[in-house]
Structure formats: C-alpha cells, structure tokens
MIMISE-471057 format. One line per field, with one value per residue (C-alpha): x, y, z. Coordinates in pm, whole numbers, plus 50000, padded with zeros to 5 digits. Example, Ala and Ser with C-alpha at 12.3 -4.5 7.8 and 13.67 -1.06 7.14 Angstrom:
// residues 2
c1 = 51230 51367;
c2 = 49550 49894;
c3 = 50780 50714;
END
This chain:
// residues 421
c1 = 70415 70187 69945 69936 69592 69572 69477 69112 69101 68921 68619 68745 68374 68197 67815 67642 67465 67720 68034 68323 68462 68793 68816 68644 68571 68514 68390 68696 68432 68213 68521 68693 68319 68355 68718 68588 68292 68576 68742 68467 68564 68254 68043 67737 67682 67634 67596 67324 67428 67161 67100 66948 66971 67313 67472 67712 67624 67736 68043 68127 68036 68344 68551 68499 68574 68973 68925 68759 68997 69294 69217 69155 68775 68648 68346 68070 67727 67547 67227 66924 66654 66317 66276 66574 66427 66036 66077 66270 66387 66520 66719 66866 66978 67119 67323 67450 67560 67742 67919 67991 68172 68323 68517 68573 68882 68995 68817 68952 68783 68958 68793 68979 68888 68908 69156 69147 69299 69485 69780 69639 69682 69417 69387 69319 69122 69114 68856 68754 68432 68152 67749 67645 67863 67656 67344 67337 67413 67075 66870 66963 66897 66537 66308 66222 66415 66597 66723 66879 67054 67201 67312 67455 67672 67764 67877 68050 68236 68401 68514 68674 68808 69046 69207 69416 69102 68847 68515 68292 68165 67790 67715 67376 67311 66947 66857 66522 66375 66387 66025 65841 65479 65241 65006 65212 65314 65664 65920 66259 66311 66261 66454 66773 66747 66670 66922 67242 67046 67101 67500 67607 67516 67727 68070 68250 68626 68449 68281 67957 67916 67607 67657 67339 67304 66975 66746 66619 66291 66485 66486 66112 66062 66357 66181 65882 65988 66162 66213 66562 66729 66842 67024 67186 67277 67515 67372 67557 67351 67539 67470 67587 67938 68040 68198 68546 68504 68241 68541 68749 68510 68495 68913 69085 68973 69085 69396 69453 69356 69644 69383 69447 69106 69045 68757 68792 68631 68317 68258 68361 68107 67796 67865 67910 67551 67357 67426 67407 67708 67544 67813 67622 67505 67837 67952 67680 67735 68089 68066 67814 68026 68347 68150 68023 68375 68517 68301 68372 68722 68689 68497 68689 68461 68525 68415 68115 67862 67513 67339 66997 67080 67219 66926 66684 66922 66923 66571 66545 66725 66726 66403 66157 66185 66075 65783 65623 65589 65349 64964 64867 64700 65005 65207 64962 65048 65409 65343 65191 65516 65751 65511 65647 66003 66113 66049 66404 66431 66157 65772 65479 65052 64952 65203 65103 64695 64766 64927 64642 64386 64590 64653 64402 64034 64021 64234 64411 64243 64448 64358 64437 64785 64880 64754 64915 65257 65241 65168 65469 65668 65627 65740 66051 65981 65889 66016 65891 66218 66294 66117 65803 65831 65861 66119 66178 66375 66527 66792 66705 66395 66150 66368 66261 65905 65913 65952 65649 65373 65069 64731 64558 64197 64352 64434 64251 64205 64557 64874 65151 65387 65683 65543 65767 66111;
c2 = 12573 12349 12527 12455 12458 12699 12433 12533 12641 12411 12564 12577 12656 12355 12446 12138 12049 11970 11989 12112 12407 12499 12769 12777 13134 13316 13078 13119 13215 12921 12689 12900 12801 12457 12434 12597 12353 12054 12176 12125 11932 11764 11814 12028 12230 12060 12292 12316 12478 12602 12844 12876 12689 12685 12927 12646 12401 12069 12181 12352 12036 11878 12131 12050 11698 11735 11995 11728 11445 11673 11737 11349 11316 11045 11167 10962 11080 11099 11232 11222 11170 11173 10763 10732 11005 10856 10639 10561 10215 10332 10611 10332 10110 10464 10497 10103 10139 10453 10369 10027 10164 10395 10162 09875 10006 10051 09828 09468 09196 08903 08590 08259 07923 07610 07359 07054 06751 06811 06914 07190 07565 07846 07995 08389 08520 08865 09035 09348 09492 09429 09554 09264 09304 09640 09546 09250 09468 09677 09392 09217 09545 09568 09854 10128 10239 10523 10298 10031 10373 10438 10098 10087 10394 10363 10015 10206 10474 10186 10077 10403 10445 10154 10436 10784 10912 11199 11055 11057 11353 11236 11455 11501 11659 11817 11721 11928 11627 11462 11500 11351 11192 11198 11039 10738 10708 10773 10984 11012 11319 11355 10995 11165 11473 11270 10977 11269 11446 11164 11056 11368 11391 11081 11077 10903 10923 10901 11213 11237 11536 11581 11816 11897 12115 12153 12417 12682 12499 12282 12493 12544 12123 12075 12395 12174 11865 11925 12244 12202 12241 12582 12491 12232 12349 12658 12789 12850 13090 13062 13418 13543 13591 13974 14140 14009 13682 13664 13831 13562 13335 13410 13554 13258 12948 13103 13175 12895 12682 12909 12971 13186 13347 13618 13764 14149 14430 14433 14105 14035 14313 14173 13849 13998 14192 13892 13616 13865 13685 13343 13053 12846 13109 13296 12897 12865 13171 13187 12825 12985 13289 13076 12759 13083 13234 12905 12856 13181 13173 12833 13007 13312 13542 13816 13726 13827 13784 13598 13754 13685 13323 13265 13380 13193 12911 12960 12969 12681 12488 12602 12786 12598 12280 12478 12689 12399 12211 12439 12489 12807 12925 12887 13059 13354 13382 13447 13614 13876 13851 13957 14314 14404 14561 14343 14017 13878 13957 13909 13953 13917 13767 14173 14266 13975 14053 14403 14367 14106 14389 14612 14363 14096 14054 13757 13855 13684 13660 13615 13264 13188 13336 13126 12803 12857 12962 12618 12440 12640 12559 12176 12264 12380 12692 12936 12916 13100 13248 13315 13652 13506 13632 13478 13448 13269 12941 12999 13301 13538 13355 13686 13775 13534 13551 13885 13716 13543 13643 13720 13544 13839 13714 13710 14104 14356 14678 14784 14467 14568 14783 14518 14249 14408 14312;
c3 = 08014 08245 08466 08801 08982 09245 09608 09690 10039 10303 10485 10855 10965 11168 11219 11358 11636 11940 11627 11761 11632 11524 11772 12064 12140 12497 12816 13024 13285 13249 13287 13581 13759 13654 13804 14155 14162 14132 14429 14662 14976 14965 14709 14822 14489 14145 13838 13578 13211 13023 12743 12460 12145 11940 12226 12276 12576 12425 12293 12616 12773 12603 12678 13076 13040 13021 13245 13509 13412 13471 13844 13942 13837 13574 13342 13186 13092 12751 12615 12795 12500 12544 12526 12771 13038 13012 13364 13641 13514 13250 13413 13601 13340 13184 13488 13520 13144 13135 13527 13383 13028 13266 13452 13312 13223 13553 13793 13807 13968 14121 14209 14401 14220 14387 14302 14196 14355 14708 14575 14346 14455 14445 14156 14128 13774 13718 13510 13410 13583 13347 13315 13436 13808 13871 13728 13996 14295 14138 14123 14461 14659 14804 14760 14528 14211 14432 14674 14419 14230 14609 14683 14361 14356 14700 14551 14303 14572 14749 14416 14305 14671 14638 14360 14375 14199 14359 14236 13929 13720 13586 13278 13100 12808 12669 13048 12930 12862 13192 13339 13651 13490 13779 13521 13496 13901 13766 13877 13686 13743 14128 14124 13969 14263 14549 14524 14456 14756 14985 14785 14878 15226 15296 15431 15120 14977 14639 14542 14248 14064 13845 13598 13372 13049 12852 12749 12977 13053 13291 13588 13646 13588 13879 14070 14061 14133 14416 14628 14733 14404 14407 14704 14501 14163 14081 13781 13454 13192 12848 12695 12308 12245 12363 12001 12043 12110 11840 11627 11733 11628 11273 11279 11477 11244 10950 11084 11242 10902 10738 10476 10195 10249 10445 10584 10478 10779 10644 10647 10991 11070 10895 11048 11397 11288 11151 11395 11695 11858 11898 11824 11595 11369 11349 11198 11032 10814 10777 10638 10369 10313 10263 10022 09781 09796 09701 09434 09305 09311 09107 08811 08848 08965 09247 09611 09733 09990 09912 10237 10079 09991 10338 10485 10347 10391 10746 10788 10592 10798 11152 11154 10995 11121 11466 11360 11212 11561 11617 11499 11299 11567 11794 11500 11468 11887 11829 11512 11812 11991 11734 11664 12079 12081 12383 12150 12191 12539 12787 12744 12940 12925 12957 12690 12464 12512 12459 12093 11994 12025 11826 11540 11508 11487 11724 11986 12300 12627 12902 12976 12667 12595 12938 12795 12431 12626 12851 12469 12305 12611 12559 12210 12353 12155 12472 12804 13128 13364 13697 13685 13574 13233 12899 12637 12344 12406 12002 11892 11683 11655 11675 11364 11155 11246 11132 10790 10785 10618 10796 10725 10591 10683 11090 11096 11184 10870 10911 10940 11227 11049 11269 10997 10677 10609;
END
C-alpha cells in the first residue's frame, strides 16, 4: 500500500514592512474618514496618517487607493526617502515623475503637422503625454521652485479637466523624512505646504489632495515649518488593534487559507498578549508559530509554541537594528525610561531626571535629557507629542529594553528592580 504524504500547510502570515496581509483587520474608521475627506467640495482639509512603527500605515495606504479611484480620483505618490526629500529640486522632479506615470495613460496629445506639397492635408499625431511635456512647462516658468510646482499643476488641472475625473490624490509615504534645512537655504518641506496652500485656494474643476503618512515626528516638523497646518490636515492616529480585530487578525487568514491548522484558545490568547494588538507583530508571530508547527508536524512531533525562540527572534530582527542607532550613552537614557511605569505611553524631562538619581551614579540633568531626546528623535527612536510629552516612536519597544542588560559599572549600589525579566 503506497503512502500518501500528508500536503504541508502554507503559512498564510505576511510580516514585512508595507506586505500586505491576508486579512486586513479593523480600520473601517480610518477609511470612513478617508471617504468624507473625498467628498469635499473643494478641498480645504488634506489628511496626515501617522503612527507608530508596524501599526499599519503603508498597508492602509493601499487600502485607500481603490477606495479613491472608486469615487472619480486618480492616485500617484511613492516613498519619500531621505535622498528624495533633501531639497526642493528634487521634490519637484519627484512630483513631474510620478504626475507624468500618472497620466500618460490617459492624457493624449495631438499635434497638426504641416503638409507637404499644396495638395497635402494636415496631418494630426497623437501621443501619449510624456515626462518630458511637464518637465518643460517646469523649466519655462520663471521664478522660484514653488512657483514652477504651481504652474505646473495648474498645467496639470486643465489637463485632467478636459476628463469626467474629480482631481488627483498625491500620496506620500514615511513623509517623516521631509525636512526644511535652513543650513542649506533649502526648503522642501515648506515648498510642499505652501504650493497645496495656494492649489487649493484656487477655483479649479480639478481638485489635489495630499495625503501624507509617516512616523509621528512629522507633525512637530510641519508645526514648525509652517503655522497653518493644523488648519490644513485632518489628522489620522493609527492606534493597536482593539482584542477582536487583533483576533481577527490571527483567526481570519487561517480561515480564509482553508488551512488545516488551527490556532487552539490559548494560542490566540498569547498572541493577543505578546504583540499587544500591533499588526506587524501579531504577523510576525503567527508566521513563527505556524513555520515551528509545520516543522513539527513534518517530523512528527506534537505542536507547540517556541515563545522563547520567537522572542529572541523578534528582537533580533526588529529590535536591534534600532537600539544600535544609538550611542551607549543614549542607550543607558532609555535604559532610564523603561524603569518608569508610563514607559510605553507618555513620559516627561522631570520624570526621566527623577529615575536617573534613583538608578545611576551619573545621572541626567535636565539640559541634558532635552538634548539626548532631540538626538533620539533624529533617530526616529523618540518622538515629542502634542502635549509636550514624550513617547517612544517603536511598540513595545520599553519591553525589550527591559531585556537588556545593564552596564553594571553605570548603576548606582542597588540595579532597578524594572531591569529583570
């Protein structure tokens, strides 16, 4: 009698940066919000989404795009890296490319040729719209960087007006990085706010949307560079799942896979616990749970889960890669913050200085724990909020700080009793 192999089950767990998961789980508020800001007759509100990391924002920035094209909008837009966001030129050619891909698809161009001989007709050539159409209509206009952008997306309105279509939805992701450098007389962040200012105040068929996602750092750099932008932005926080849609989360793939695994209660439950309903880690550790079930099931074993070995894992490689951006010094700072019981919420300079004197020998001065916060804030490891306070811009990163061992030559007679686990 032949044996048949029993089919190994694929993993239906996605954890990646921006990956797409199976299931998207919760948000029908964030895209209810993105629906009503479509609907304005004009535009006079644009919407940030920020959050922290792996809660979600470039997935859910996918999941708006049907949602745009559905009610008469086109999308383009694409990651704002740090080399692309350094100046206002190259902002611009940003913009020319993406507008250009965008509608060459759509936009024809005819030109009349002469004939030749007299008994020749004109001749009409279509084309599609190329890079090279809008990058002229940038170069011929007169002026500073801000005014070419204007000329050219006003260019670009009467172009989408000779169509059924509403206007354009501009979408940036990890917008973070977009930062005016006094320094360097350049401005492309303030360029980006002014020229939609001044688009949006005009009385165009074709509407512009700008639509920006990045880390919580990005509202105190638009707060700086230009006072008007909480006027113009609706803000979108993305927060942790609540417990059923983080349920969902880890349930719905799996069912939707038709996998022969199943997550039993307790699972479910530690998963729920360990990832404290943020997206990415909820993927991250089903995908570990499932690969060590699979290879259990293969050698015949009983299923079982490695919580240790995902762990370490995790901080590995989500964790580590972070805390070594910064210095030891900077590390023995938030080493400070994790001993406070608010650590994954909010904390303040008096909080911080207090704990110092309690656990190490060379403690924080004020001055100081506001200059290391500013340096950890460039890191994109600490951001300040609305309230003034401080927070960690990383999940669950006080947790994993906790892990770290302490330079014993830094503390004071006793270590901080928050230090063991």
């Amino acid at each position: 009698m032949t044996n048949i192999p029993v089919p190994i089950p694929l993993n239906p767990f996605r954890p990646g940066a921006g990956t797409k998961p199976l299931y998207l789980a919760g948000r029908t508020h964030e895209k209810d919000e993105f629906a009503r800001v479509l609907h304005q007759v004009p535009v006079v509100q644009n919407l940030i989404i920020t959050g922290l990391r792996g809660v979600g924002k470039t997935v859910l920035l996918d999941e708006l795009k049907p949602i745009a094209q559905s009610n008469g909008w086109l999308w383009t837009g694409n990651d704002l890296s740090e080399a692309t966001s350094l100046n206002e030129a190259r902002i611009a050619n940003r913009l020319v490319v993406d507008l250009s891909a965008l509608l060459a698809p759509i936009i024809i161009h005819r030109q009349e040729q002469l004939p030749f001989g007299f008994t020749s007709k004109k001749q009409t050539k279509e084309r599609a719209l190329t890079y090279d159409d809008l990058w002229s209509i940038y170069t011929a206009t007169p002026g500073l960087v801000s005014d070419k952008v204007k000329a050219l997306l006003l260019y670009v309105a009467k172009l989408v007006e000779q169509t059924p279509l509403k206007g354009i939805v501009l979408a940036y992701d990890e917008a973070q990085n977009l930062s005016d450098h006094r320094e360097k007389d350049e401005f492309p962040l303030s360029l980006i706010l002014d020229v939609f200012a001044s688009l949006q105040r005009q009385s165009t068929k074709c509407q512009f949307l700008l639509l920006l996602t990045g880390l919580p750092t990005l509202i105190p750099k638009l707060n700086e560079a230009r006072t008007f932008t909480e006027r113009m932005f609706h803000t979108i926080v993305l927060e942790k799942l609540e417990e059923k849609d983080a349920r969902d989360a880890i349930t719905k793939p799996i069912e939707l896979s038709k996998s022969t695994l199943k997550f039993s209660e307790n699972v479910i439950a530690y998963v729920v616990q360990a990832s404290n309903g943020y997206p990415f880690f909820i993927q991250f550790i089903c995908k570990e749970v499932f690969d060590a079930w699979i290879g259990k099931m293969t050698v015949g074993l009983a299923p079982s889960v490695p919580t240790g070995e995902i762990m370490a894992k995790l901080d590995q490689d989500f964790f580590a890669p972070r805390w070594s951006r910064a210095t030891d010094r900077q590390q023995e700072f938030m080493q400070v913050i994790a001993t406070l019981p608010n650590s994954e919420e909010e904390f303040s300079v008096p909080e911080i200085v207090k704990a110092s004197k309690a656990v190490l020998r060379k403690p924080f001065s004020p001055s100081h724990a506001i200059q290391i916060l500013g340096n950890l804030s460039e890191r994109g490891l600490i951001y300040r909020n609305r309230r003034g306070l401080y927070c960690f811009a990383v999940p669950l990163l006080s947790k994993f700080i906790q892990r770290q061992t302490w330079d014993p030559t830094t503390l004071r007679d006793r270590a901080p009793s928050t230090n063991a686990s």
